[in-house]
DSSP file (Angstrom, degrees, kcal/mol; ACC not computed):
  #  RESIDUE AA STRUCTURE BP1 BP2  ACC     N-H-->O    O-->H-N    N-H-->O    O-->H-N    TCO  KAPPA ALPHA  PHI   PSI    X-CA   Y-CA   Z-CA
    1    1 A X              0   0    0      0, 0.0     2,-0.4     0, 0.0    84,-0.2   0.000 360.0 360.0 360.0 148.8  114.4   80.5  111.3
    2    2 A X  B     -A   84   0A   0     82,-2.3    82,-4.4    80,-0.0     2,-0.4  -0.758 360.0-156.8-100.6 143.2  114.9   84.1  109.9
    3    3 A X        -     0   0    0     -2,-0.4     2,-0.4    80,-0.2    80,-0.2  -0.980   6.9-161.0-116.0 158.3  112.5   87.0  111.6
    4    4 A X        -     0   0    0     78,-0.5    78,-2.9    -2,-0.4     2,-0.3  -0.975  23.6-127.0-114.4 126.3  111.3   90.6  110.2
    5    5 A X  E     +B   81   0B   0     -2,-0.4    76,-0.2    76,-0.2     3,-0.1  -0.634  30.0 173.4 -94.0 175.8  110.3   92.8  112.3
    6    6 A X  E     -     0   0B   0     74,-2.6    19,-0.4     1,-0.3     2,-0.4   0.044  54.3 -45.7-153.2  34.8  107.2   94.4  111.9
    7    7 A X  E     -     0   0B   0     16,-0.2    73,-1.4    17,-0.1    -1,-0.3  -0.884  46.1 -99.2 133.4-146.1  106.5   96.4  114.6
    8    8 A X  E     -BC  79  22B   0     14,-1.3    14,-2.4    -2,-0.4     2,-0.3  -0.981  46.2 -96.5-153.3 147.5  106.3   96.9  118.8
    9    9 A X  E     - C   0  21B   0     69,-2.7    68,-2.0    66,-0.3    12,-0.3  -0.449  27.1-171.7 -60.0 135.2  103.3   96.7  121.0
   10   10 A X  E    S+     0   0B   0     10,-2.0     2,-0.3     1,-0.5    11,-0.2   0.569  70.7   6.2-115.0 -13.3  101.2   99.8  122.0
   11   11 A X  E     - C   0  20B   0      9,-0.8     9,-1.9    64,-0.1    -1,-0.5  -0.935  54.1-147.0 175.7 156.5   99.0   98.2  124.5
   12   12 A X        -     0   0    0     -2,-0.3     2,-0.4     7,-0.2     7,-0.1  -0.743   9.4-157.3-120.5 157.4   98.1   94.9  126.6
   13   13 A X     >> -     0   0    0     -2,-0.3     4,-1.0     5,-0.2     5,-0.9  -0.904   8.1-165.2-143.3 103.8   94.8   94.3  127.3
   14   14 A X  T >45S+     0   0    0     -2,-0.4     3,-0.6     3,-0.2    -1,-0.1   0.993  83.0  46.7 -63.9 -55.7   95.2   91.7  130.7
   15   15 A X  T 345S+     0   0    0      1,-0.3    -1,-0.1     2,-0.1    -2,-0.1   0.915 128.5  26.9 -54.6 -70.5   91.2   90.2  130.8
   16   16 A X  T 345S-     0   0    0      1,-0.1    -1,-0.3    -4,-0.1    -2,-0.2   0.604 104.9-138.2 -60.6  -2.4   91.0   89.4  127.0
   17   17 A X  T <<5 +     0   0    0     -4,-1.0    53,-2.1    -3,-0.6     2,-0.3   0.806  44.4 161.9  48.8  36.5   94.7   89.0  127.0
   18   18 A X  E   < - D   0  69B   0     -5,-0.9    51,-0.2    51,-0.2     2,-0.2  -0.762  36.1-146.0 -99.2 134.7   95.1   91.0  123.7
   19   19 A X  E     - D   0  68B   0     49,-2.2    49,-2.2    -2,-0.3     2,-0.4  -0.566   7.2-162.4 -94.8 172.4   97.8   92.6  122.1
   20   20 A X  E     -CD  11  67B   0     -9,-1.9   -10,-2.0    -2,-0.2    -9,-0.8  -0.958  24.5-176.8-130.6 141.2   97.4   96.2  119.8
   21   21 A X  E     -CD   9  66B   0     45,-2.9    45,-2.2    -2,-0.4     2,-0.3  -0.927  29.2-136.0-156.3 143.3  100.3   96.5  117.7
   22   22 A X  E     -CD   8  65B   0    -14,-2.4   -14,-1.3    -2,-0.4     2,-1.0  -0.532  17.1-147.8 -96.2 132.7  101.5   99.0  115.5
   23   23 A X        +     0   0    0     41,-1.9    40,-1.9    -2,-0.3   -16,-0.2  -0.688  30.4 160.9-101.9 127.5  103.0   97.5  112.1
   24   24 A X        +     0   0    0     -2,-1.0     2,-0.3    38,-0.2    -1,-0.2   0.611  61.6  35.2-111.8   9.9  105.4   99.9  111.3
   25   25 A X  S    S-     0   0    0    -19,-0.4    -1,-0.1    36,-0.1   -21,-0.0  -0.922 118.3 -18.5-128.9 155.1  107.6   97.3  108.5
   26   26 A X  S    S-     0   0    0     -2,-0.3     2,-0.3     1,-0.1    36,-0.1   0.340  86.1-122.3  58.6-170.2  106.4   94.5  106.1
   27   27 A X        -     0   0    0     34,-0.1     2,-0.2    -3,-0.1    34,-0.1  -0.888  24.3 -99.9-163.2 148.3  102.8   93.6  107.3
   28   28 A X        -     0   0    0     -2,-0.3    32,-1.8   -22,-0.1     2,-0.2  -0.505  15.6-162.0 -47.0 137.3  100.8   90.5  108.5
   29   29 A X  B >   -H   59   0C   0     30,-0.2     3,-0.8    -2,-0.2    30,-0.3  -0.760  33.6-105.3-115.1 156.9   98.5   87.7  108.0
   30   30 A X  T 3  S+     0   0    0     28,-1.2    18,-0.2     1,-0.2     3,-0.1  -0.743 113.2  46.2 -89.7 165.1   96.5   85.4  109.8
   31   31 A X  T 3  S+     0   0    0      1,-0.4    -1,-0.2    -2,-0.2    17,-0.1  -0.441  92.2 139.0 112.1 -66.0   98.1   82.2  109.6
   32   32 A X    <   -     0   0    0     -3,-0.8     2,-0.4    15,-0.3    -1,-0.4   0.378  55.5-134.1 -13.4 154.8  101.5   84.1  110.5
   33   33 A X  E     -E   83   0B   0     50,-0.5    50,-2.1    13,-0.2     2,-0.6  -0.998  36.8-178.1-131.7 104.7  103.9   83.0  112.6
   34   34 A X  E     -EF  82  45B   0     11,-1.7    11,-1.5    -2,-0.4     2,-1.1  -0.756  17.3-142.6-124.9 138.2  104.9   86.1  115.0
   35   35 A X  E     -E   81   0B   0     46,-4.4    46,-2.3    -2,-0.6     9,-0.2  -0.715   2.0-156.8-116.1 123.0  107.2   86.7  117.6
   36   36 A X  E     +E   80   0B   0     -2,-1.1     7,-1.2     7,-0.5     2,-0.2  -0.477  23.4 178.5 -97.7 133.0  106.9   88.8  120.8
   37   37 A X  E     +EG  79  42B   0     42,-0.8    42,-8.1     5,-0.2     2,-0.2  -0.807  12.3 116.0-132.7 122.0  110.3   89.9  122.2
   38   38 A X  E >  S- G   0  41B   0      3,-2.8     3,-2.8    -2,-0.2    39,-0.1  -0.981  72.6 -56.2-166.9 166.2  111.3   92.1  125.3
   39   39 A X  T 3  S-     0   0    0      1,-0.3    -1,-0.0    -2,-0.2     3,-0.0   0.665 137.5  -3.3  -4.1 -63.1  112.8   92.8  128.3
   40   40 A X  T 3  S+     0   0    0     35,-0.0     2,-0.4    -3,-0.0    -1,-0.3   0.412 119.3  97.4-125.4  20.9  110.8   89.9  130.0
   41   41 A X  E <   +G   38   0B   0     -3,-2.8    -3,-2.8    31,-0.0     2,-0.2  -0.788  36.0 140.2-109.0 136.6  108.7   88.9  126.7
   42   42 A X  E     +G   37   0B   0     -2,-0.4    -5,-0.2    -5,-0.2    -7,-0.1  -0.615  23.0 111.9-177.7 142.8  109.5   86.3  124.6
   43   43 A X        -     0   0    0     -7,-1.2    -7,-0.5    -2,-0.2     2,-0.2  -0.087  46.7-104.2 159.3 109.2  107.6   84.3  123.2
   44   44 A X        +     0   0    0     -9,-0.2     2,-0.4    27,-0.1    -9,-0.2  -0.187  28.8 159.4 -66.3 122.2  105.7   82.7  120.0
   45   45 A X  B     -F   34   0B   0    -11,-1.5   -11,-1.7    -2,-0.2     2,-0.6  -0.953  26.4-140.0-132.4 150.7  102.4   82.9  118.5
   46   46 A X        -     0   0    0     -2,-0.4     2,-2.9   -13,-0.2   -13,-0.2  -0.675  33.3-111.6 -92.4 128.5  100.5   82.3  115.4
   47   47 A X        +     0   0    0     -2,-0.6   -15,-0.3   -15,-0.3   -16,-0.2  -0.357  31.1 175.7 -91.5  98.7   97.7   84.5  114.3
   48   48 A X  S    S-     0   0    0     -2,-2.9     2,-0.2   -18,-0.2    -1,-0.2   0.709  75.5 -33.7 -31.6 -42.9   94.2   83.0  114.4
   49   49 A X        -     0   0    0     20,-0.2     2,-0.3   -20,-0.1   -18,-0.1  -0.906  69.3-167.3-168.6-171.5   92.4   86.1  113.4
   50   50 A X        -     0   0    0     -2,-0.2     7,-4.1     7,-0.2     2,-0.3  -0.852   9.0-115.9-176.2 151.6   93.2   89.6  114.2
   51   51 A X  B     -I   56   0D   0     16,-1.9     2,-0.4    -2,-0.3     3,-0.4  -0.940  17.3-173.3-158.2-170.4   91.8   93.3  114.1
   52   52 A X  S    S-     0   0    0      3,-0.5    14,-0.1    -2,-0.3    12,-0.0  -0.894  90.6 -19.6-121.9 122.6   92.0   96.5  112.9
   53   53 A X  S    S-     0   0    0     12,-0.4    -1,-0.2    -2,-0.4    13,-0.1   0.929 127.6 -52.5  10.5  76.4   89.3   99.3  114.7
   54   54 A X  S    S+     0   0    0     -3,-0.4     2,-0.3     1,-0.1    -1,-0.1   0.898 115.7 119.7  63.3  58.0   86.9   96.2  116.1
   55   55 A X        -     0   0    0      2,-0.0    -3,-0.5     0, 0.0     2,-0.3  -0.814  69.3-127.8-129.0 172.0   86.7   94.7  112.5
   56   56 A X  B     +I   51   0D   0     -2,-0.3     2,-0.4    -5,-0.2    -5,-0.2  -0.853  39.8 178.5-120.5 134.2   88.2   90.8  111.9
   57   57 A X        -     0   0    0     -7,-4.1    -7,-0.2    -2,-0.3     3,-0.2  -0.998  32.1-140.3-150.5 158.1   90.7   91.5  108.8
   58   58 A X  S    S+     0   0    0     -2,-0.4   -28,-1.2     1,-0.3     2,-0.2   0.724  82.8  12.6 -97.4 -28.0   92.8   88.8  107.2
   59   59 A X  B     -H   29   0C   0    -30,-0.3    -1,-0.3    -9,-0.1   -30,-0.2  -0.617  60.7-164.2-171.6 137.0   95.9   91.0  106.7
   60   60 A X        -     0   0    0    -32,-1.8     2,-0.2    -2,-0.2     3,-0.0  -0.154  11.4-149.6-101.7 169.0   97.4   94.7  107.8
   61   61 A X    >   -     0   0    0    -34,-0.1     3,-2.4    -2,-0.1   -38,-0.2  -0.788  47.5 -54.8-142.2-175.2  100.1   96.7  106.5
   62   62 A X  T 3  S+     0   0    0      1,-0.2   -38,-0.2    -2,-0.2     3,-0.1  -0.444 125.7  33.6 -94.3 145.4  102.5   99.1  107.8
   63   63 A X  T 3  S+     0   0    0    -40,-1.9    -1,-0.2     1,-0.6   -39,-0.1  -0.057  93.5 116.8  72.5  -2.9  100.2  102.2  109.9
   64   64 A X    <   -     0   0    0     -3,-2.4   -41,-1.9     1,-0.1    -1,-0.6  -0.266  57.6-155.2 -62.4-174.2   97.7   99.5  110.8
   65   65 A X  E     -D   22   0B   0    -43,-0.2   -12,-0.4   -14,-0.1   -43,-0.2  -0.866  22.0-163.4-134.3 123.6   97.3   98.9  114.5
   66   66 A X  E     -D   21   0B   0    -45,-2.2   -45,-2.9    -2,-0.2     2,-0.4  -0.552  19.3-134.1-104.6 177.7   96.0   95.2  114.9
   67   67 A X  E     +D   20   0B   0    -47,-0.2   -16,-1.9    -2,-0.2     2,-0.4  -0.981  29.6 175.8-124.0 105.0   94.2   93.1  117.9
   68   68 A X  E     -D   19   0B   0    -49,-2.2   -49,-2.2    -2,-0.4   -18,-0.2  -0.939  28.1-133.3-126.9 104.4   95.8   89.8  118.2
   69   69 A X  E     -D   18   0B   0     -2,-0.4     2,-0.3   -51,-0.2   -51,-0.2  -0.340  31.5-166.8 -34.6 107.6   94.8   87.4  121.0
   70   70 A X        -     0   0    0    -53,-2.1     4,-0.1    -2,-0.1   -26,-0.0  -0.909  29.4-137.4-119.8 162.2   98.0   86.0  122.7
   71   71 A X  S    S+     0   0    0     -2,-0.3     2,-0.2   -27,-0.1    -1,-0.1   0.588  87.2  36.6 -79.2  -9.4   98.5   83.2  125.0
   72   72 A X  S    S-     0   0    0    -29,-0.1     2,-0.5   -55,-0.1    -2,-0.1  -0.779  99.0 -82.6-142.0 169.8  101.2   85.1  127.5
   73   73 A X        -     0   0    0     -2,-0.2     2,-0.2   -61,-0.1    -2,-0.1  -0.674  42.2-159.8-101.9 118.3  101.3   88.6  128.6
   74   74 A X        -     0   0    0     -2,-0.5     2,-0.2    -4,-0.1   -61,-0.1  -0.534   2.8-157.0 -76.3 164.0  102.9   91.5  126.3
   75   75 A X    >   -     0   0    0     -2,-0.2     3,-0.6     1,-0.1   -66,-0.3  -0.927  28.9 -82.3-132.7 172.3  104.0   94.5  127.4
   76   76 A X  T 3  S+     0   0    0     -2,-0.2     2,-1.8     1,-0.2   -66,-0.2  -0.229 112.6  25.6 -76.1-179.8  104.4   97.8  125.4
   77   77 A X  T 3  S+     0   0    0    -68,-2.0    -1,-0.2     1,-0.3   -67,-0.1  -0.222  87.0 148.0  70.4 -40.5  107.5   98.7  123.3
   78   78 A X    <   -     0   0    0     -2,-1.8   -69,-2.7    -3,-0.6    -1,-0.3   0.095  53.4-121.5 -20.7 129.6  107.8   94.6  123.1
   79   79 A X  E     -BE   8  37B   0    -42,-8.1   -42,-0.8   -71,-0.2     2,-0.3  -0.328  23.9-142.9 -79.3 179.5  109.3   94.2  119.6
   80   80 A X  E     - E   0  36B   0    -73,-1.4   -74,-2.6   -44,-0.2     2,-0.3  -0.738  17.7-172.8-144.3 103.8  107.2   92.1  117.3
   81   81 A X  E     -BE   5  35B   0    -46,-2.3   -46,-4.4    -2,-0.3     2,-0.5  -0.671  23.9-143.5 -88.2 132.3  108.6   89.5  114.5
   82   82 A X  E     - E   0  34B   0    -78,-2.9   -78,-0.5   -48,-0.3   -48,-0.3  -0.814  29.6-127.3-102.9 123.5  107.1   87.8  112.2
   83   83 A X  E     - E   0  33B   0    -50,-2.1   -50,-0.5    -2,-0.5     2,-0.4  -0.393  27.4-150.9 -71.6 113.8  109.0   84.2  112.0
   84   84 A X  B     -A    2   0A   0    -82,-4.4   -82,-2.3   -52,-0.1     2,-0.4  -0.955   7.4-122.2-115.5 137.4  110.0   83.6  108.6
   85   85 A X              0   0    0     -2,-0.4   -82,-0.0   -84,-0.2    -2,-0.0  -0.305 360.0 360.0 -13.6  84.6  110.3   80.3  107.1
   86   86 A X              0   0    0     -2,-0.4    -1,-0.1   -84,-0.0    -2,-0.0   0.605 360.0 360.0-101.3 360.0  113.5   78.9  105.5
């Protein structure tokens, strides 16, 4: 499986277990297939819904920063891939 990245984490949010991430390449959908990588991050998830300031949006481009529920803990600078299909 090929990835693109598309940006790094800016913040964790531990209770709601949400990432913010800034797309700074290509951009994202939900549906997506994304991937979390860092120092002690790795790890895949697909995104169920995401948003962009508290609003639910169906896909971002490069200067959003979206709110993506993930199942394991990011941290910032974690890169962020979107897992492309081959």
């Amino acid at each position: 499986m090929a990835e693109d990245l598309i940006g790094s984490v800016t913040h964790f949010f531990k209770g709601p277990s949400v990432a913010v991430v800034k797309v700074t390449e290509g951009e994202v959908a939900v549906g997506d297939e994304i991937h979390f990588v860092g120092h002690t991050t790795d790890f895949t998830e697909r995104v169920t819904s995401m948003e962009v300031d508290h609003k639910k949006v169906e896909r971002a481009a490069v200067g959003d920063e979206i709110a993506i529920q993930v199942v394991d803990r990011a941290r910032p600078h974690d890169q962020v891939y979107k897992v492309i299909a081959e």
